[in-house]
C-alpha positions in Angstrom: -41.0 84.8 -56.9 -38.4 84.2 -59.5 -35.9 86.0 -57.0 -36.7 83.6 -54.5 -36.7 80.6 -56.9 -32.6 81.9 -57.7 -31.8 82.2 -54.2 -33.4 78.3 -53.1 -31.6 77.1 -55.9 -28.0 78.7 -54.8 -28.5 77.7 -51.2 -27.5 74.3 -52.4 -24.2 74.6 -54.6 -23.1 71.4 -54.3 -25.6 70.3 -56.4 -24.9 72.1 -59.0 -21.1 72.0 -59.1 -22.0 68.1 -58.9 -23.4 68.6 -62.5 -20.3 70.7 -63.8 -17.5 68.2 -63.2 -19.6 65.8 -65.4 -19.7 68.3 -68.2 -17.7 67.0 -71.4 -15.0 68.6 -73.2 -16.1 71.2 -75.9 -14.1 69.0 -78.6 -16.1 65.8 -77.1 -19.7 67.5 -77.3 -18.9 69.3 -80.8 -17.5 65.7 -82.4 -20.9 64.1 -80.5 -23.6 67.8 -81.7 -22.1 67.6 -85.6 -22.7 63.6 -85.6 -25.6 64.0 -84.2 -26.7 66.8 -87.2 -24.9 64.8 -89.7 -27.1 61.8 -89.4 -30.6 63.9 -89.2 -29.7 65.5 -92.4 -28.4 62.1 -94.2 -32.2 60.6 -92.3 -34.4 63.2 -93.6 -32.0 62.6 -97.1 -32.6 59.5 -97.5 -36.3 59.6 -96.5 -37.4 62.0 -99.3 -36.8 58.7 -101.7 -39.1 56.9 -100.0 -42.7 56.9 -101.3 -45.1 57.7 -98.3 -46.7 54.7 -97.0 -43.1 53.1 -96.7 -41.8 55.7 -94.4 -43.1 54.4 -91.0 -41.1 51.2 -91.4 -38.0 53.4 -92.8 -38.4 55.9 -90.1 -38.0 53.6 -87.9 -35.1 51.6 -88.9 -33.4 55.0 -89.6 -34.1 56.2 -85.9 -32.8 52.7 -84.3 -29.6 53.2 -86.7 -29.3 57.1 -85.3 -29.5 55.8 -82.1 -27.2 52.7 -82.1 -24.3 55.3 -83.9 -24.9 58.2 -81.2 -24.7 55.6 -78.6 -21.5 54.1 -79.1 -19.9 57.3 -79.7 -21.5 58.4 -76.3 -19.9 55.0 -74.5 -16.6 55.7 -76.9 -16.3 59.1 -75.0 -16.4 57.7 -71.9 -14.7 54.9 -72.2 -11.8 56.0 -70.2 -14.4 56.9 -67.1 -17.6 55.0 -66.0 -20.7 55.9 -67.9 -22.5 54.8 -65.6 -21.3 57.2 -62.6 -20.9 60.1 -65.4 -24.8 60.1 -65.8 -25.3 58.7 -62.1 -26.6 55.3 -63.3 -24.8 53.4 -60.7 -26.2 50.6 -59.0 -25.9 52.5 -56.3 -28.6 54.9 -57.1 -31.0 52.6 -57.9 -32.8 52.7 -54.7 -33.6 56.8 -55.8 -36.4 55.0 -58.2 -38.2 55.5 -55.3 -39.2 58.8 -55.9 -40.3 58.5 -59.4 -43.4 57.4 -59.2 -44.5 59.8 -56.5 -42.8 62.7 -58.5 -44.4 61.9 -62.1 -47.8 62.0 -59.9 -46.7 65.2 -58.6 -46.3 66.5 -61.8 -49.0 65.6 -63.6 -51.5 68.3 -62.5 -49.2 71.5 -63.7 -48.3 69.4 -66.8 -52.1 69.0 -67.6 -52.5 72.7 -67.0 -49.6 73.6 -69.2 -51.2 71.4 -71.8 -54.9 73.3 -71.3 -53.2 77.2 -71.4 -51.8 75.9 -74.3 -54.7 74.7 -76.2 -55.9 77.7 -75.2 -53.5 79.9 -76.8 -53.6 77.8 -80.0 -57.4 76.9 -80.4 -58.9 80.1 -78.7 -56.4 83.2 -79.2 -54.5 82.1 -82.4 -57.4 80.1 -84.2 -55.1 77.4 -84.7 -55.7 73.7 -84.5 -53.2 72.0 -82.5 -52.5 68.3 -84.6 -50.8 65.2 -83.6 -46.8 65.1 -84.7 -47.1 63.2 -88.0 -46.2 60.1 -86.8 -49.1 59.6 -84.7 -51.9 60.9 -87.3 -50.7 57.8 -89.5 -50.6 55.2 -86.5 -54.0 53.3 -87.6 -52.6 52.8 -90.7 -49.1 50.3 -89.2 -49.1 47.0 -89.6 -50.2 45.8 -85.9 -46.2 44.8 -85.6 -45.0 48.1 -86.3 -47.6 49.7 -84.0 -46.0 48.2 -81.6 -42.6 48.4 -82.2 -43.4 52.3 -82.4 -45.3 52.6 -78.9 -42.1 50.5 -77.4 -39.9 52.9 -79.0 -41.2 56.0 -77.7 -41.9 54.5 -74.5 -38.4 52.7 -73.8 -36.0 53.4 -76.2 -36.7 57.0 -76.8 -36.5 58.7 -73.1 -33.3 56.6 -72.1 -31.8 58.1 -75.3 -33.2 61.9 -74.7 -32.6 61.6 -70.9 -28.6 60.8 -71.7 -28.5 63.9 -74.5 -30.3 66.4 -73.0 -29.9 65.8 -68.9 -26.9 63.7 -69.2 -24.7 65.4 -71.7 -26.0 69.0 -72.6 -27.7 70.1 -69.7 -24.7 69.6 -67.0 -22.2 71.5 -70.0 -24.3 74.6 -70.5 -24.4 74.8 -66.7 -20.6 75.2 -66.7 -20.7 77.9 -69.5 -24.0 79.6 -68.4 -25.2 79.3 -64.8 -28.1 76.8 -63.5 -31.3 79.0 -64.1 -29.6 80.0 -67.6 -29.4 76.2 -68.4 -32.9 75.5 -67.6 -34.4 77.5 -70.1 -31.8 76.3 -72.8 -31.8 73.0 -72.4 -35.4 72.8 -72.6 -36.0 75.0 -75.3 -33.5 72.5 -77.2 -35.2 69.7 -76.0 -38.5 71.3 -77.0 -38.0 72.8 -80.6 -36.1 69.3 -81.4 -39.0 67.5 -81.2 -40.0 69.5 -84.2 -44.0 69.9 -83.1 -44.6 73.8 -82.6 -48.1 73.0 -81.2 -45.7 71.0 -78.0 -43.4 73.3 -77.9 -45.0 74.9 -74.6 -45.6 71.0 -72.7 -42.1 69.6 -74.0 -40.3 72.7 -72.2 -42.7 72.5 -69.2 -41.9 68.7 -68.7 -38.3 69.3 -69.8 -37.4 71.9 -67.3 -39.4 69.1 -64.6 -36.7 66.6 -65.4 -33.5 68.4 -65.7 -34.4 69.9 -61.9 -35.0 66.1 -60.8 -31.5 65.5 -62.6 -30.0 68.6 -60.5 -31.6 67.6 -57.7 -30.9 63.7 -57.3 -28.0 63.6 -59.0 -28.8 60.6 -61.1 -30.8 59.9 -64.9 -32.7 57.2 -63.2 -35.5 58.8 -62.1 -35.6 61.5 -65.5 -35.6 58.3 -67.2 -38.6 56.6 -65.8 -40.7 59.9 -65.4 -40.2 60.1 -69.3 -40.9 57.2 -70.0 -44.5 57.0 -67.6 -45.2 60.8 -69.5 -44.8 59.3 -72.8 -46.7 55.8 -71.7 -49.4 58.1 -70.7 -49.2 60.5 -74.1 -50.0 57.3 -75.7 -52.5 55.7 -74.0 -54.4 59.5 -74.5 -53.9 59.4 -77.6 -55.7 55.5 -78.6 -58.1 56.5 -76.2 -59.3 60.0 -78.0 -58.8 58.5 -81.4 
C-alpha cells in the first residue's frame, strides 16, 4: 500500500518540483528558525514573572507580538519576490477555495477516527487521561472579551500564521533536502510536537500531513488555510459544547 502511495505520488513530478523552487535559502530559513526560537524562549521568560491569573491576557499579547515580528521578517525575505505567488496566494487562485469546503468534509471522518484510536491508546492501553492544552482548561475563567479575542485568534490568526511556517516555508525546503514522502512525516511531526500537547500529538500529525498534501497538490495556502481554520472552528465549538 505504501509502495503504491510512493509511486501515485511520483507519477506527478511537477507538483512537487513546483514546491522546491519556492524553498528559501538555508541562510533565510536559519535567520527566520533562530528568531523564531529566540522569541519563544524570551515569551516563556518573560511569562514565568507573571502571577497565574494574569497570564491569559499576557499570553496573548506575547503571541500577537511573536507573530507581528515573525511576519515582517517573513514579508522582509520576500520582499525582493511576491509573497503572494511564493506561497500561491495570488488572486489568481482564489477560485481553488472551491475545494475547501468539500475537502474539510472529506476529511473529517479519518480525522475523527484518528482522534478515537487515540483516546484509545491513551485512556484504554496507557491509563492515561487525555486533558485539554492548558489554555483551554482555564477558558471559563476569561473575561468574556478575552474569550473572544482567544477563539478569534485560534480561529483566524493562528492557521494563516501555521499554514505560512509550516506549508509555506518548511514543508517545500525539507522537500528539496529530503524527498516528498520524507517531508510529510517531518513537517508534521514539527508541526505536531510544536504545539506542545503530547495527548494531540497523533490528530495534529494526522491533520498536518492532510494539509501539506492539499498544499502539494493545489499548489496554493488558500485552501490549507481555510481547512485549518474550519478544524480549529470546529475543535472549539467541541470543546464549549462538552464543557
Amino acid at each position: 500500500m505504501i509502495k503504491s502511495f510512493k509511486k501515485k505520488l511520483h507519477l506527478t513530478p511537477e507538483k512537487t518540483a513546483r514546491l522546491e523552487q519556492r524553498a528559501w535559502s538555508n541562510r533565510a530559513l536559519a535567520n527566520l528558525l533562530i528568531s523564531w526560537f529566540f522569541l519563544y524562549l524570551l515569551a516563556a521568560g518573560i511569562g514565568s514573572l507573571f502571577y497565574e491569573d494574569q497570564l491569559p491576557k499576557v499570553r496573548l499579547i506575547l503571541t500577537y507580538i511573536m507573530y507581528i515580528l515573525i511576519g515582517a521578517q517573513i514579508i522582509h525575505t520576500r520582499q525582493t519576490h511576491s509573497s503572494n505567488k511564493s506561497f500561491g496566494l495570488a488572486k489568481s487562485n482564489l477560485p481553488q477555495l472551491r475545494w475547501a469546503i468539500p475537502l474539510y468534509l472529506a476529511f473529517l471522518p479519518l480525522l475523527a477516527l484518528v482522534a478515537i484510536l487515540n483516546k484509545i491508546c491513551f485512556s484504554g492501553i496507557l491509563h492515561i487521561e487525555i486533558e485539554h492544552q492548558a489554555i483551554t482548561q482555564h477558558m471559563n475563567e476569561l473575561t468574556e472579551t478575552l474569550h473572544r479575542i482567544y477563539i478569534a485568534t485560534a480561529i483566524l490568526i493562528a492557521p494563516l500564521y501555521e499554514e505560512i511556517l509550516f506549508r509555506g516555508i518548511l514543508f517545500p525546503k525539507i522537500i528539496q533536502k529530503t524527498g516528498l514522502i520524507n517531508a510529510l512525516i517531518i513537517t508534521s511531526l514539527l508541526f505536531a510536537a510544536l504545539h506542545f500537547h503530547i495527548p494531540a500529538l497523533l490528530p495534529l500529525f494526522a491533520l498536518s500531513t492532510l494539509l501539506s498534501l492539499v498544499y502539494w497538490w493545489s499548489g496554493s495556502l488558500w485552501n490549507c488555510i481555510v481547512i485549518h481554520m474550519l478544524f480549529n472552528a470546529g475543535s472549539i465549538a467541541f470543546l464549549i459544547a462538552s464543557n
